[in-house]
C-alpha positions in Angstrom: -49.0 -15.8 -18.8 -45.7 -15.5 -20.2 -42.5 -13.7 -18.7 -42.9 -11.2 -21.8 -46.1 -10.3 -20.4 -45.4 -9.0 -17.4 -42.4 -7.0 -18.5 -42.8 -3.4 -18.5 -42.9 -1.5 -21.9 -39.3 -0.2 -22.9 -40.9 3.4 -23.0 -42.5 3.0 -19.2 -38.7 1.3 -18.5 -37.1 4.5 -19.4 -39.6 6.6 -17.3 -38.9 4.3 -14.5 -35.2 5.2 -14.9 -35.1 8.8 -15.2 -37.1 9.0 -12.2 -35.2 6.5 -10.3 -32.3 9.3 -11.3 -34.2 12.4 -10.4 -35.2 10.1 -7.2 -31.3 9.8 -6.4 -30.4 13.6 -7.4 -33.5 14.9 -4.9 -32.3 12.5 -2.2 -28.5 13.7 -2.5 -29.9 17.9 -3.0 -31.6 17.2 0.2 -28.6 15.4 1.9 -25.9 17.8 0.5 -28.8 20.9 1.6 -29.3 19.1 5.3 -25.0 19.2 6.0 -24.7 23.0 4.5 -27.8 23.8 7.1 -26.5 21.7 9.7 -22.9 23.4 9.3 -24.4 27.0 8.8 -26.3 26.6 12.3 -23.6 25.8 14.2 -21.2 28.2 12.4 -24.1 31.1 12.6 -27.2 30.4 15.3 -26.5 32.4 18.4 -26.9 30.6 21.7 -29.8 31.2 23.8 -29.6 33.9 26.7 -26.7 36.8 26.9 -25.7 35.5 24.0 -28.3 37.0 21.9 -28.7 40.3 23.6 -24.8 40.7 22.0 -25.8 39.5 18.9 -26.5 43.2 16.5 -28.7 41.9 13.8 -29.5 45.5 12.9 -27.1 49.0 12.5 -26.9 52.4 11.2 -25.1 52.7 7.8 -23.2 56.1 6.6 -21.4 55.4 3.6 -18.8 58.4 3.4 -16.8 58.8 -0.2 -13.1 59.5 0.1 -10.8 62.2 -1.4 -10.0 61.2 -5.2 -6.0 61.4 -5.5 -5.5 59.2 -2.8 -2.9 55.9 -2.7 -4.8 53.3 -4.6 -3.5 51.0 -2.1 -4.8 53.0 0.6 -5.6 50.3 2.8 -2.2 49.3 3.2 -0.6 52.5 2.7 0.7 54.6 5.9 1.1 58.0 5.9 0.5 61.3 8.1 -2.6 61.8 8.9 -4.3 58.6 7.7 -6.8 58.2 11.0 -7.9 62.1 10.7 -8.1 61.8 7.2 -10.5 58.4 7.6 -12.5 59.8 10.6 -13.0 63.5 9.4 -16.3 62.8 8.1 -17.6 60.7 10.1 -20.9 62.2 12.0 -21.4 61.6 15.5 -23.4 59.4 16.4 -26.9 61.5 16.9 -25.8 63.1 13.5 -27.9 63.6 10.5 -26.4 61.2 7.9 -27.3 57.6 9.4 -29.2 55.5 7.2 -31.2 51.6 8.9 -29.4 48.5 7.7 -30.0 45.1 8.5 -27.1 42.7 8.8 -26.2 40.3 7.5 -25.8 42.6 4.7 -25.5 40.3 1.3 -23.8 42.4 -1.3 -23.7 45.9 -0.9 -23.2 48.1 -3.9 -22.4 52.1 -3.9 -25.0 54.4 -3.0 -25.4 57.1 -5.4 -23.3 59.0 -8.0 -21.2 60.7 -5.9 -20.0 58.1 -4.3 -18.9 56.2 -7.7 -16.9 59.4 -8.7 -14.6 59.0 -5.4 -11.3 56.8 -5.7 -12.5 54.6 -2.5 -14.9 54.2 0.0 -15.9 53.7 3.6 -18.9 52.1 4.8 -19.3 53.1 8.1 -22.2 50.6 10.3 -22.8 52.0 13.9 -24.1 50.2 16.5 -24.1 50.8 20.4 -24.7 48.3 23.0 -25.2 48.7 26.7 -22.0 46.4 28.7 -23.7 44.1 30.8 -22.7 42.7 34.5 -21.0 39.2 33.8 -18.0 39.4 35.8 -15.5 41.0 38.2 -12.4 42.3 37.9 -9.0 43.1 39.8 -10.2 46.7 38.9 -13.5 46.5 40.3 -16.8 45.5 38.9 -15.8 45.4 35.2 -17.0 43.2 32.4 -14.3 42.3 29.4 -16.1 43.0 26.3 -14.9 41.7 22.6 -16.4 42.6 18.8 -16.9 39.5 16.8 -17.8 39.4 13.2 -18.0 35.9 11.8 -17.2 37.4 8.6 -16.4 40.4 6.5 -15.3 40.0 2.7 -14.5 42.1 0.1 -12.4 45.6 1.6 -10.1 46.5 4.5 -11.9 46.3 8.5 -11.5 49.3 10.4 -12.8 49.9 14.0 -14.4 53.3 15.9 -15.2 54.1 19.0 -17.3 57.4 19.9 -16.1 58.6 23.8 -15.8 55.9 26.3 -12.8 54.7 27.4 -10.0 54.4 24.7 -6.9 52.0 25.6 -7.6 52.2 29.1 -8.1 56.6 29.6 -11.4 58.2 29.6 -12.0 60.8 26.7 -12.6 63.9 27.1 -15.7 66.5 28.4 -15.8 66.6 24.4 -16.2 63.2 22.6 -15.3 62.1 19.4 -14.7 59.0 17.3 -11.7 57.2 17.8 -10.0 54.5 15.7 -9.9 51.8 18.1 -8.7 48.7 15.6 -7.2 48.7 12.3 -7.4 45.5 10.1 -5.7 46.9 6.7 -2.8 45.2 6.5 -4.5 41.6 6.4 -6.9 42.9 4.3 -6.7 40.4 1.2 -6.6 37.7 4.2 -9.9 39.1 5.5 -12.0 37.6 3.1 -12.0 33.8 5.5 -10.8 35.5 8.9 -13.2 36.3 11.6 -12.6 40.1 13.2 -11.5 39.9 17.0 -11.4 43.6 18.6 -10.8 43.4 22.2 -12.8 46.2 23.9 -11.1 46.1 27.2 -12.8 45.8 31.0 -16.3 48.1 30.8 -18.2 49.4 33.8 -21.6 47.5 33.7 -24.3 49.8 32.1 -21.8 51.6 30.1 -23.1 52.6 26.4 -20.7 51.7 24.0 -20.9 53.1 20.9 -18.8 51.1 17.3 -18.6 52.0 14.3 -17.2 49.4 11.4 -16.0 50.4 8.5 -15.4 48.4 5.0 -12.8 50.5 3.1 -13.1 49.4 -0.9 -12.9 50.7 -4.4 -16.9 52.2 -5.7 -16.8 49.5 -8.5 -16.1 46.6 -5.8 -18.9 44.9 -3.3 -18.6 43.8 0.3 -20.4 41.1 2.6 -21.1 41.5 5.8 -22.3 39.5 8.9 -23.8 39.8 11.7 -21.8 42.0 14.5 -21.8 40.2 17.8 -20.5 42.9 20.7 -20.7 41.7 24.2 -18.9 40.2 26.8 -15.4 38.3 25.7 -16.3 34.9 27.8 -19.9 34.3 26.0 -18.2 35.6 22.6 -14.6 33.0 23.1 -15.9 29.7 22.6 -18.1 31.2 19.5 -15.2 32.5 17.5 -13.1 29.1 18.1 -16.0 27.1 16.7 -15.6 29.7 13.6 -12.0 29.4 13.4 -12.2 25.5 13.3 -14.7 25.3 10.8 -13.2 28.4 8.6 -9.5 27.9 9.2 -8.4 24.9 10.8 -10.9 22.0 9.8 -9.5 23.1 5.8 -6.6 22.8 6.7 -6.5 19.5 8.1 -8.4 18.2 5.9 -6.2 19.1 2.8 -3.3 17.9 4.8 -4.8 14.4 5.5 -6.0 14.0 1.7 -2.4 15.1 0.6 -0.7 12.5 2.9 -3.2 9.6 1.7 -2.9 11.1 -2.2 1.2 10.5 -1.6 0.5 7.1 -0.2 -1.6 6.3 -3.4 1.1 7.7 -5.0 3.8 5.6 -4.2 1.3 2.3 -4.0 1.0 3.4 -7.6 4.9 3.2 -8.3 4.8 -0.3 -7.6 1.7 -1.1 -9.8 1.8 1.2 -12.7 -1.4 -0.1 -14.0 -3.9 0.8 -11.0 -4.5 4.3 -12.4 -7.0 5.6 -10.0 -4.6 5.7 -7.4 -2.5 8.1 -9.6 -5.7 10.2 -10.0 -6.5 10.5 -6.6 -2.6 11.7 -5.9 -3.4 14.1 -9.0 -6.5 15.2 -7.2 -5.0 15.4 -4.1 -2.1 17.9 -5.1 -4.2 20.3 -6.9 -6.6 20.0 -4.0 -3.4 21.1 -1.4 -2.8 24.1 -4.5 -6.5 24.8 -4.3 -6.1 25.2 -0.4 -3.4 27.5 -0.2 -5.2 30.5 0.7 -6.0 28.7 3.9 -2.0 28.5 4.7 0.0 31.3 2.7 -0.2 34.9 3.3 -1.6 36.9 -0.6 1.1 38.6 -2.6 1.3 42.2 -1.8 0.9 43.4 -5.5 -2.3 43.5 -7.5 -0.6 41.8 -10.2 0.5 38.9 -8.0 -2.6 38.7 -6.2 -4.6 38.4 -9.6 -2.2 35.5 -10.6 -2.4 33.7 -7.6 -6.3 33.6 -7.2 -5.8 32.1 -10.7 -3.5 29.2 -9.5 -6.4 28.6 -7.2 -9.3 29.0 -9.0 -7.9 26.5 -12.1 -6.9 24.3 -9.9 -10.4 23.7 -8.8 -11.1 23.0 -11.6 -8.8 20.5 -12.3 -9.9 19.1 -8.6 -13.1 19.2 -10.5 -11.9 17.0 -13.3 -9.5 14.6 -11.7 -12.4 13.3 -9.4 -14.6 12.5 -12.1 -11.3 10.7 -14.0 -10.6 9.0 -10.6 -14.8 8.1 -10.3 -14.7 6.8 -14.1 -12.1 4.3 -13.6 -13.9 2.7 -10.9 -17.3 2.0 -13.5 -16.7 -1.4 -15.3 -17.0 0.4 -18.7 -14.4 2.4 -20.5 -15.3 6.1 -21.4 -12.6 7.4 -23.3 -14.9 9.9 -25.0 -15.9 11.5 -21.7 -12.2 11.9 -20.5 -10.6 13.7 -23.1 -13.7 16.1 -23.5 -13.0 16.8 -19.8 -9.0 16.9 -20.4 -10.1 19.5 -23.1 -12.3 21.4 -20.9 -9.7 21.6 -18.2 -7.3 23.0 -20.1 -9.3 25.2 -22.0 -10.9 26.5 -18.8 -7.5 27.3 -17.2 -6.3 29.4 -19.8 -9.5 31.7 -20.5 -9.4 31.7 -16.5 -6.2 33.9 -16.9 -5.6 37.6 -15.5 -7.0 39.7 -18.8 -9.3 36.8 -20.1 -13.3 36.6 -20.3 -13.5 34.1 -17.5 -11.2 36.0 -14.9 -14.4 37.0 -12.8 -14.1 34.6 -9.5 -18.3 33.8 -9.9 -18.1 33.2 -13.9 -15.1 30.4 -13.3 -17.7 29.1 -10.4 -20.5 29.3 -12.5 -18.7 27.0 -15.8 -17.9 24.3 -13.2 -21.1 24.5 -11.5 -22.8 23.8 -15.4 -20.0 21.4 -16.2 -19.8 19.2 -13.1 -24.0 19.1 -13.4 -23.6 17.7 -16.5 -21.0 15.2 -15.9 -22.8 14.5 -12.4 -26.3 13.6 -13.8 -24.2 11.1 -16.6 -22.4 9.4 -13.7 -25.3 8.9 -12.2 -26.8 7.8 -14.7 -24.2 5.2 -15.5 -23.9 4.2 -11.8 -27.8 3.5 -11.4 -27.3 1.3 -14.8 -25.4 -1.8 -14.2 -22.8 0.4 -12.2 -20.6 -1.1 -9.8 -21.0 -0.7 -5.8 -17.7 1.2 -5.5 -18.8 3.7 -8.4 -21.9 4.0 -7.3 -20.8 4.9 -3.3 -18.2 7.2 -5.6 -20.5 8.8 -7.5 -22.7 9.4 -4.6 -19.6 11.2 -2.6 -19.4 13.6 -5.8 -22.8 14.4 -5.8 -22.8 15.9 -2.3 -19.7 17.7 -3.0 -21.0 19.1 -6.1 -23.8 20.4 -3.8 -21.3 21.7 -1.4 -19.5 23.5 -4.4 -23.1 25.2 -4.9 -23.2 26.1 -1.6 -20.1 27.9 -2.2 -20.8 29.5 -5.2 -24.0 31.2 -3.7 -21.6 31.9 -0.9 -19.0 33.5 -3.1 -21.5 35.7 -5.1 -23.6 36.9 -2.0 -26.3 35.2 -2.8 -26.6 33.7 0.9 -25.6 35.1 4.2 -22.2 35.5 4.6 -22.1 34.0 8.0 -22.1 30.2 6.5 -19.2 28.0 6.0 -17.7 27.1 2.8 -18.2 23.2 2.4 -16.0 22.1 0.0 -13.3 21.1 2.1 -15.1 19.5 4.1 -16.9 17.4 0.7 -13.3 16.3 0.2 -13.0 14.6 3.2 -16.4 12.8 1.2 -14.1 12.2 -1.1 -11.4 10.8 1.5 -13.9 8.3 3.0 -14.8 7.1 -0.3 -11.9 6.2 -1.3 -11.1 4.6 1.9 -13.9 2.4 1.6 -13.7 1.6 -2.2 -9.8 0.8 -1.4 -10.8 -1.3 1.5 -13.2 -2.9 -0.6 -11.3 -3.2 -3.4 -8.8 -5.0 -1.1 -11.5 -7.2 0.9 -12.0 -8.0 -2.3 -8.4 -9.1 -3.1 -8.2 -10.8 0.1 -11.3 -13.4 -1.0 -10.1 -13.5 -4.2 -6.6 -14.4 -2.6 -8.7 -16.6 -0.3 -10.6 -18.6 -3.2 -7.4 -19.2 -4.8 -6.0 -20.2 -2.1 -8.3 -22.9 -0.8 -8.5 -23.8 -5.0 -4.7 -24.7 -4.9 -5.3 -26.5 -1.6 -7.9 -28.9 -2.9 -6.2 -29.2 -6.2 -2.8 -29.8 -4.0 -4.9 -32.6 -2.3 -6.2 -34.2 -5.4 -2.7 -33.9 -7.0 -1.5 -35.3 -3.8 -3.4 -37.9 -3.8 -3.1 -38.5 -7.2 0.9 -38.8 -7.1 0.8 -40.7 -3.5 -1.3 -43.2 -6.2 1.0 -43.2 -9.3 3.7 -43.6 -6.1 2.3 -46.9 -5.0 2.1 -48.3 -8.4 5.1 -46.8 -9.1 7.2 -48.2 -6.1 4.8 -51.5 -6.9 6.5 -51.5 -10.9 10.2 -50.6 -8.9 9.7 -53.2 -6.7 8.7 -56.3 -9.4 11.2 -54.6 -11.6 13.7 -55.3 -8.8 12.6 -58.5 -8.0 13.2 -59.8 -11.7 16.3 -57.8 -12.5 17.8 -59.5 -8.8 16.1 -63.0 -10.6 17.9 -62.0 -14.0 21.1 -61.7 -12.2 20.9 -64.7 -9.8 20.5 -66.5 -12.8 23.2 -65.0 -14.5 25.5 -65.0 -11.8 24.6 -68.9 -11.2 24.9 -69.4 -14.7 28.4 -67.9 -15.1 29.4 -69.3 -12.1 27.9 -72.2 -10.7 26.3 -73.5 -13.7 29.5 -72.9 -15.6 31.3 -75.5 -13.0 29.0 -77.8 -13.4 28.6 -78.2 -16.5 32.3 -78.8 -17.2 32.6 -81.4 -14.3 29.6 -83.0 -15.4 31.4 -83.6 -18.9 34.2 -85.1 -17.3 32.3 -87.2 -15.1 30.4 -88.4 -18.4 34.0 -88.8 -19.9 35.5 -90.4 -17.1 38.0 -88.1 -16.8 37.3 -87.3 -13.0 38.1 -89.5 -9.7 35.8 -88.7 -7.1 38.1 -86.8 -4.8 38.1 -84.4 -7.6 34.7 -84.7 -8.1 34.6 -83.8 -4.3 36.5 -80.9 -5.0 34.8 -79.4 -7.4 30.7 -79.9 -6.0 32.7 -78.2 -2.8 33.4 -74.6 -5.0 30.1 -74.7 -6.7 28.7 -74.9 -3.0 31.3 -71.7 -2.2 30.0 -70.3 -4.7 26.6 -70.8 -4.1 26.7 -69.4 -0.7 29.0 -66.6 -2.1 25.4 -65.6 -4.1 23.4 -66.1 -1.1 25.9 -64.0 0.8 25.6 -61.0 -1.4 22.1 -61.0 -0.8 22.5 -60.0 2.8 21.5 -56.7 4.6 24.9 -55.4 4.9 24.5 -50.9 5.1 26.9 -50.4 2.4 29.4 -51.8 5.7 32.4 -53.1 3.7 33.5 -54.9 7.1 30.3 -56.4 7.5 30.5 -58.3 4.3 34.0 -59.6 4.3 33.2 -61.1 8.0 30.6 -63.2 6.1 33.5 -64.2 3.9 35.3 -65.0 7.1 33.0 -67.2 8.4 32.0 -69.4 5.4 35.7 -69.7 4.6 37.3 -70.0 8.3 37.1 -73.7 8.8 38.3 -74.3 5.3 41.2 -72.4 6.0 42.2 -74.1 9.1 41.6 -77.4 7.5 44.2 -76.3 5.5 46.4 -75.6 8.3 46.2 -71.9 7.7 47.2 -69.3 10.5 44.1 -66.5 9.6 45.3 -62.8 11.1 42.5 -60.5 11.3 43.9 -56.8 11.0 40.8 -54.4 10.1 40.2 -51.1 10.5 36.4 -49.4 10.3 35.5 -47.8 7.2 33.1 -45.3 6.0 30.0 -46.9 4.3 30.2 -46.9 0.6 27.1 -45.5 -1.6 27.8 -47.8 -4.1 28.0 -51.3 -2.5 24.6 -53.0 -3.5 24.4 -56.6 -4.0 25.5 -57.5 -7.5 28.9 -55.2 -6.3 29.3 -56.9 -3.4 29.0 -60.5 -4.8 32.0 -59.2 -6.9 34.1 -58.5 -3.9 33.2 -61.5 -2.2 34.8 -63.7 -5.6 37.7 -61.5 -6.4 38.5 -62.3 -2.3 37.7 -65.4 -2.4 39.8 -66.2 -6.0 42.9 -65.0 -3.7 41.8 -67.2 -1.3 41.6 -70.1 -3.3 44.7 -69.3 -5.2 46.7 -69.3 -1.7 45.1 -72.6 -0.8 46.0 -74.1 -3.9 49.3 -72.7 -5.1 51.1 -70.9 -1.8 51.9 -73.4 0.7 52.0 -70.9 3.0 51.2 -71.1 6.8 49.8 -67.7 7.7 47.8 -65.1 6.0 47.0 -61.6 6.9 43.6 -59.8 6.0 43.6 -56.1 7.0 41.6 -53.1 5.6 42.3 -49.5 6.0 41.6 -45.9 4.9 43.6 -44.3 1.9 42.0 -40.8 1.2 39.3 -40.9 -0.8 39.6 -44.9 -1.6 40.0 -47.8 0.7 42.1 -51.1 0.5 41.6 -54.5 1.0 44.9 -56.3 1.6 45.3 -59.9 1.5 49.0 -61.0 2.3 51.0 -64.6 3.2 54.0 -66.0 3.7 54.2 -68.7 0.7 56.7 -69.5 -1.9 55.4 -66.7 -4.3 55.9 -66.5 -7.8 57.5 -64.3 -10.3 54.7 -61.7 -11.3 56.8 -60.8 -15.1 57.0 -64.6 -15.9 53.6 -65.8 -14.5 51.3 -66.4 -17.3 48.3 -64.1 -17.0 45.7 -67.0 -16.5 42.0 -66.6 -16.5 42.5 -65.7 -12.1 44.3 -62.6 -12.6 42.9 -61.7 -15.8 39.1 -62.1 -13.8 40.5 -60.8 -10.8 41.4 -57.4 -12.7 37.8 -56.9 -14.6 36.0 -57.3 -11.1 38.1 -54.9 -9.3 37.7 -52.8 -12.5 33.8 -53.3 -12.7 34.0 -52.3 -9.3 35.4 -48.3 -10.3 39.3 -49.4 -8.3 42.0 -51.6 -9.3 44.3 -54.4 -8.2 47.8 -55.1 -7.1 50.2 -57.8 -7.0 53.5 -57.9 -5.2 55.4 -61.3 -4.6 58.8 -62.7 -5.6 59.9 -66.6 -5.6 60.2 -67.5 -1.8 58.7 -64.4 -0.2 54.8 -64.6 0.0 52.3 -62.8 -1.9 50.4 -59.6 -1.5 47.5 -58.8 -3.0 45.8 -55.1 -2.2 42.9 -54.4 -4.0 42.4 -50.8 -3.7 38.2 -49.5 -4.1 36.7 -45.8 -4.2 35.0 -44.4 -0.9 32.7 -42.5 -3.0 31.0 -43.3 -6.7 28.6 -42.0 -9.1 26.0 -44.6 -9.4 24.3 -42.7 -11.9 27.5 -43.5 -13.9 
């Protein structure tokens, strides 16, 4: 059976995809549904024992209508008579007017006609609660009790007491509702705050009887939680749990994905062309924007306030946007079709999201990201289950959960779930954060191999050309060295040739002529052996030593010179090795020195001569003086001795001097450089 056979249709391929992708989207639902739970229960589930007996889950609601004419920001607004004026009407507490309500309330909305026609409203919710024996106090057997509400949203919090005891003095034979807390002023703050009244030390068994009001405009609609009255040490630890998952958790979140966005920021200044890291510092800003109503207290003005929940609400949406940019960039393929449709939708989005536009309503805004990010969720997924990357996929997963969150939120926002919960988007972005964590640590593990490979690549091709050059440098030095040994044969043949063979040849046609006696004969077979060993003398190991070579000079010439009743002084100095001195240069020296010599022996008569060497700046001299009859150096005719003796001492890079006069001796310096380019 071929391969062809066994492969599924394309049509049963497809099916297999789109429920591989409905597979994924149930699996991340469920994931993103399990952390909203998980969070909920811990934000919401009262403890076991005392804990629940202060837990109200159930109250009596009066909703009373307010005075038209009055401040529109009466929430805010102080004036004469404003606790008479928002207590007047409110019954007592066996008064006919109490309605059942069961809390959490969702969304509540006015009751009646009446109540639409006033200018605001207060919706009073009465519970009582008996004060239990926890503790002791310095004032006897008291118990400090607190009211907690997790959360109330959408009007100003006020607070009454009916009889009692009232900032520490017991009310009077007659009783009557006092305001005991007033939460106007943070009113537009209210919405993310929990409520903390403190009650003051009770007597055990004491009825205490609340009322909580919601003060907000008939065409408005308020959430409210559970109340939870009882004793402050059981209620504590409760409301710091809430505050860290409402207030603080937010806010360090957003702090920690700014500071990472500024680091991808600036690691993005250095390499212009990683744009993801520019995304995710573009993300993270118009997250911290976003966030601001965790940090910032709201304008004061309706105006302001309107603009400002507009800064935040666009900017979610541009959160929204830059994710999926950042998400994109990290899927093999280019999708330049889907990023400007989302560049469009962001900017057309955050300009019909403006105060006075069709989208100003906080749940519509909500509602077009929820459809859009759906839609751009469900093709990211699809790319990432087909041939998408591990790091887009991972990516893609993170976005998925926080789109759930953002649902979460939305139902949260339009009362659609118990205002107790948690909003979870801040906490998805720290989804977000991890992701991009691992995809840059990945990216960079990634690097690091890469770097790694290449690396251990250069090493073995650095071996191999190692290897390669150490075996062109063998043959090479192998070539330099045969090369050597017949340019030192070409010149030993030239140098014999010139020299010895030249003497030879000329005595050997006198000999044949009979020209010669045999002392002469003598004579001459004696400087074709000088110059013989003047070849074999160049050829000596010398270090570039100057010194060392005229010594050799020295010896082979000493006993000739004292056969010739020459006094030999011996004046030199050391000297600096000379780069340049190699054999065929120092067989030069050796025959300009020894040509004085010879001229000395022959033509001087003189019984002493003085060799000395020393130092002269950048050159050195080789002086060669003695005491003979001299000659006059204008009238001597320039023979082939001092015509040879000044092209060696030129070939050499130096020069040559004569000084002598009739009767005085003879001084020869021949002066050489310390230092010469051998290149030249």
């Amino acid at each position: 059976m071929t391969d062809s056979a066994l492969a599924a249709p394309p049509a049963l391929g497809r099916r297999r995809a789109w429920w591989a992708v409905a597979g994924m989207v149930a699996v991340l639902l469920l994931l993103g549904g399990a952390v909203a739970l998980l969070v909920t229960a811990v934000a919401a589930a009262p403890s076991p024992g005392p804990l629940r007996d202060a837990m109200r889950d159930h109250a009596l609601l009066h909703l009373e209508a307010l005075p038209a004419g009055l401040p529109a920001d009466l929430p805010e607004a102080q004036f004469e008579g404003r606790e008479r004026l928002l207590l007047q009407s409110l019954p007592s507490p066996d008064a006919a007017g109490w309605q059942p309500a069961s809390l959490p309330a969702l969304k509540q909305t006015p009751l009646g006609d009446s109540v639409a026609r006033g200018s605001l409203s207060v919706w009073w919710y009465r519970v009582q609660v008996v004060v239990p024996a926890l503790s002791v106090d310095s004032a006897g057997a008291r118990t400090p009790m607190v009211l907690y509400v997790p959360r109330v949203s959408g009007g100003a919090v006020l607070l009454a007491q009916y009889g009692g005891e009232v900032g520490g003095e017991t009310v009077s034979a007659a009783p009557h509702w006092q305001l005991r807390w007033d939460g106007s002023a943070g009113w537009r703050e209210q919405w993310n705050r929990p409520v903390w009244v403190d009650l003051g030390a009770q007597v055990p068994g004491t009825r205490l009887t609340l009322a909580l009001g919601v003060v907000r405009a008939p065409d408005r609609s308020h959430r409210l939680s559970r109340l939870y009255v009882g004793p402050r040490e059981l209620l504590t630890r409760r409301l710091e749990l809430r505050l860290l998952l409402q207030q603080a958790a937010p806010q360090v979140a957003s702090l920690t994905f700014l500071a990472l966005g500024l680091v991808a920021f600036v690691y993005w200044l250095g390499r212009r062309g990683n744009r993801p890291y520019l995304l995710f510092a573009l993300t993270s800003v118009a997250w911290t924007l976003r966030n601001l109503h965790y940090y910032v207290q709201f304008p004061a003005s309706d105006t302001g306030l309107e603009w400002f929940w507009w800064m935040s609400n666009a900017s979610l949406s541009w959160v929204m946007v830059l994710m999926y940019m950042f998400a994109i960039r990290f899927d093999r393929r280019r999708h330049r079709g889907l990023e400007r449709a989302l560049v469009a939708f962001v900017v057309i989005a955050t300009l019909l999201a403006m105060p006075g536009s069709p989208l100003q309503a906080v749940s519509q805004i909500h509602l077009v990201n929820a459809v859009v990010a759906l839609g751009v969720g469900l093709t990211m997924g699809w790319l990432a289950w087909h041939d998408g990357g591990r790091d887009f996929r991972l990516i893609t997963l993170a976005l998925w959960v926080t789109n759930v969150f953002g649902l979460h939120d939305l139902l949260l926002v339009s009362g659609a779930i118990t205002p107790e919960s948690v909003y979870l988007l801040p906490f998805a972005m720290l989804l977000m954060f991890l992701a991009f964590l691992h995809a840059a640590q990945h990216r960079y593990s990634m690097a690091m191999d890469q770097v790694a490979q290449a690396n251990t690549m250069l090493e073995q091709q650095l071996a191999t050309r190692e290897a390669e050059l150490r075996t062109n440098h063998e043959k090479l030095r192998a070539v330099e060295r045969e090369q050597a040994l017949l340019l030192e044969r070409q010149r030993l043949m030239r140098d014999m040739h010139d020299g010895l063979g030249s003497t030879l040849m000329s005595s050997l046609v006198l000999v044949e002529q009979g020209r010669l006696e045999a002392p002469a004969v003598a004579l001459l077979l004696r400087e074709c052996v000088d110059d013989l060993r003047l070849v074999i003398d160049s050829l000596e190991p010398i270090g570039h030593d100057l010194i060392t070579l005229l010594a050799l000079l020295r010896h082979r010439l000493g006993r000739r010179l004292e056969a010739a009743g020459l006094q030999l002084a011996w004046e030199v100095d050391d000297l600096p090795p000379l780069n340049w001195l190699y054999p065929p240069d120092a067989l030069q020296i050796l025959r300009a020195v020894q040509e004085v010599l010879t001229n000395v022996l022959k033509h001087a008569g003189a019984q002493h001569i003085r060799i000395a060497t020393l130092q002269l700046g950048d050159r050195v001299e080789v002086l060669i003086e003695d005491d003979g009859c001299g000659f006059d150096t204008e009238e001597a005719p320039q023979g082939r001795g001092l015509r040879h003796l000044a092209q060696r001492a030129a070939r050499l890079g130096g020069e040559v001097r004569i000084d002598s006069a009739p009767g005085r001796g003879t001084r020869v310096r021949l002066h050489l450089p310390l230092q010469r380019n051998l290149a030249a």
